[in-house]
N, C-alpha and C positions, 0 to 999 in steps of 0.2 A: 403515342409512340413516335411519331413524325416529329413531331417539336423536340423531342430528347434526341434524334437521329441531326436534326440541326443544329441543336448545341454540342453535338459530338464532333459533328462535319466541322464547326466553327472552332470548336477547342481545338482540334487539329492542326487546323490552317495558323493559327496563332502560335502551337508548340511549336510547329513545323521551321517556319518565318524567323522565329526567337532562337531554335538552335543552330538554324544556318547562318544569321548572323552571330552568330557565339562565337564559332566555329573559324571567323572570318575576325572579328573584332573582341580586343581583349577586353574581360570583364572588368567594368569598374561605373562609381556611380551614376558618372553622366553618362556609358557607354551604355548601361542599364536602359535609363531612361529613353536615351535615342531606341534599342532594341523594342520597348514596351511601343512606343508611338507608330513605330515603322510595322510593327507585329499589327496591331490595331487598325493601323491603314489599310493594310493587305487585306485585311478579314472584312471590313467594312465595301471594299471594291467588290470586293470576291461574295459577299453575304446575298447578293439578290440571286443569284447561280447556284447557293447553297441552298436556298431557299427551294428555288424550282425543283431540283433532284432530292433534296429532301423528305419533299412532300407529295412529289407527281404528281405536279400539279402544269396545267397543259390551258393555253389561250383557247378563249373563247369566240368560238364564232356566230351566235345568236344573236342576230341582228336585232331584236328588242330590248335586249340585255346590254348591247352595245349600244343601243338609242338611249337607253336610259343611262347609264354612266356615262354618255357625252353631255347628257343633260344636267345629272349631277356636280361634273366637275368644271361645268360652266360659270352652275352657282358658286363654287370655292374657288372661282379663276385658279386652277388647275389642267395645266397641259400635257398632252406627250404622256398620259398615264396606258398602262395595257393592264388588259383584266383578263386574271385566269379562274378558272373552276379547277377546285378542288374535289375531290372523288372522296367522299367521307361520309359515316351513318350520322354527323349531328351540324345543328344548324352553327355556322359560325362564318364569319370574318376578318380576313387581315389586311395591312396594306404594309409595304417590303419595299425597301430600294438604297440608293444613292444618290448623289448629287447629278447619276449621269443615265438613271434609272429608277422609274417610279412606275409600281403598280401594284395593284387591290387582288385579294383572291377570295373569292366564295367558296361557301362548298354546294353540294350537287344539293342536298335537303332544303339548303338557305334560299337554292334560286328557284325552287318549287315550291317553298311553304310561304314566300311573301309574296303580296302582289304589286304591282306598278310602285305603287307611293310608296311604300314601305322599302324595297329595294332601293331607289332612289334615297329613301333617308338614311340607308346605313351605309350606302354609297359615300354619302356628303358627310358621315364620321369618318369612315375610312380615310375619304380626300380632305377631310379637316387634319386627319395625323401629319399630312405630307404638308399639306398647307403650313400646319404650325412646326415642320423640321423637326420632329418628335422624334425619328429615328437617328436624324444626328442629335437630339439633344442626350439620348439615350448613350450613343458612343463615346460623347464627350466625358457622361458622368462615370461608365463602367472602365474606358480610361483610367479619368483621376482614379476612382480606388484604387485600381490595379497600380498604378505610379506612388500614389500614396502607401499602398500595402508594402512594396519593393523596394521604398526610399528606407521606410521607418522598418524593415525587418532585416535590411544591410546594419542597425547600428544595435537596435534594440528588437529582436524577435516575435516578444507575446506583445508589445505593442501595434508591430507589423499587422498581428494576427486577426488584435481589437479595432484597429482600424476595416480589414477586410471584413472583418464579420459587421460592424456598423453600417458599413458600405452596402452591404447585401440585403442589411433588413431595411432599410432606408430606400432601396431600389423600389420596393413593393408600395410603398408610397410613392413615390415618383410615376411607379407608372399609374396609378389612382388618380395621383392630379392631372396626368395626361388623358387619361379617359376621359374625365370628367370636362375639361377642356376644348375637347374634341367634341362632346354632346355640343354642347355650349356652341360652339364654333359653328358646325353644322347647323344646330335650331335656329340658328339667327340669321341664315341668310333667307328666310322666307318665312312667310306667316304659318303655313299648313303644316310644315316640316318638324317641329315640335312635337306634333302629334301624331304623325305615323312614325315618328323614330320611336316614341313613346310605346307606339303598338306593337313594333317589329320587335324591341325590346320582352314584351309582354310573351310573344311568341316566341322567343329566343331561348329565353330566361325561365317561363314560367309553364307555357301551353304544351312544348315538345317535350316534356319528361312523361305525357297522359296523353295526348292526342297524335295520331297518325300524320305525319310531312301533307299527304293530300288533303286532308279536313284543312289544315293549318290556310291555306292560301285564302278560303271561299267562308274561313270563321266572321261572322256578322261582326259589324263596326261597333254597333249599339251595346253588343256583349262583352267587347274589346274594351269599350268606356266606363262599364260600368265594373268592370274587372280591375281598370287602371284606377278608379276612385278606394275600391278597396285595400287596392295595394300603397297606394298614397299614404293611408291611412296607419299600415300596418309597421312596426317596429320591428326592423332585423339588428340582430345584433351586429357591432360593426368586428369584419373576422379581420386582426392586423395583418394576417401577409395572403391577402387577398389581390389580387391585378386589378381589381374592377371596382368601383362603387357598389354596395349594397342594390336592387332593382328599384325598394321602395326609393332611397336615395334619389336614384338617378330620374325615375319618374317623378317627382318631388321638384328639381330643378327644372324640367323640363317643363312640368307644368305652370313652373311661374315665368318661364319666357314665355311662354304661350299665351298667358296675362295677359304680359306686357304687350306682347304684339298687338291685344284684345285693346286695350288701352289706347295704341298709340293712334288705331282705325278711328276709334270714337272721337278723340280729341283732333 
């Protein structure tokens, strides 16, 4: 309900921006195109604020929670980030910002059901997002459609249309390859890290739909491995307008950086 409440906030701020300059600047194509950019700038400044009220979601003050995301965003040469908690019943996280504000949000289940390492590796997905400008690369692309949608529906309409709807299913890839990227990103800045992102996954994805937030933290390593072998193993269908890689997927990838790490010790 939070995330629809921020794409309503954000649809706003964009309508809002678009009919003041309307209001002020007469329509026409190029004046279009300036409206769409200037509209998209606004919301992308304004988006880390929309975020906060959104979601009520409030800084964290746990100075363990705080040692370990300095520690994480060490590994990602990552600065200046702040970390909030989110007040929500399921394990998840995000990272949110601009060019002039960056930072990560848990929720209250995610900071109670991982322990040390695990936290830490989904830390260094999170600060992989910001690392790899995911968020700007994100505004760049939903941009172009929307300029692309606006150009091509000024001369020809159901073209406009096809365009925007390409745009939209094409987004859900995008953000797949950013996921995916982000694991990636993370796993490599240390050898261990592969495998508690691997676990934190496991309990994200897999353990909290059956087991209680408190069991989750103190569940045995040896159980967690031999669960990730399975899941390796196992064949999800791939669903196209999915955000995320599949879990076997994504544990799949991880486990061959984890190889590799294996590899490069011996040699």
């Amino acid at each position: 309900m939070w995330r629809w409440k921020y794409y309503f906030l954000s649809f706003m701020v964009i309508l809002l921006t678009e009919t003041l300059i309307s209001l002020i600047v007469p329509s026409t194509v190029i004046n279009t195109f300036a409206e769409l950019v200037l509209a998209f700038l606004v919301w992308y400044l304004l988006s880390p604020y929309l975020m906060i009220l959104a979601f009520r979601i409030k800084e964290v003050n746990d100075e363990n929670l705080l040692r370990l995301a300095s520690y994480s965003a060490a590994l990602l040469g990552v600065k200046r980030v702040k970390v909030y908690e989110i007040q929500s019943n399921y394990l998840n996280a995000l990272a949110f910002g601009n060019v002039f504000f960056n930072a990560v949000a848990l929720t209250k289940p995610l900071i109670e059901g991982l322990n040390d390492r695990e936290l830490v590796a989904v830390l260094a997905h999170e600060f992989a997002h910001i690392k790899n400008k995911d968020t700007e690369i994100q505004w760049f692309y939903i941009l172009a459609v929307n300029i692309a949608y606006a150009l091509l529906s000024f001369y020809v309409f159901p073209l406009g249309l096809f365009a925007l709807a390409l745009g939209i299913i094409s987004m859900f890839y995008l953000h797949r390859y950013l996921e995916k990227k982000a694991d990636i990103t993370a796993a490599s800045t240390t050898p261990w890290l592969s495998e508690y992102l691997s676990y934190a996954l496991i309990k994200i994805a897999y353990l909290s739909t059956t087991l209680p937030t408190s069991m989750l933290k103190y569940f045995p390593e040896f159980q967690l491995f031999f669960i990730k072998q399975s899941l390796i193993g196992s064949k999800e269908k791939k669903k196209f307008f999915s955000t995320h890689p599949s879990l076997s997927e994504r544990l799949r990838y991880l486990e061959d950086i984890s190889r590799r790490w294996g590899k490069s010790y011996f040699i």
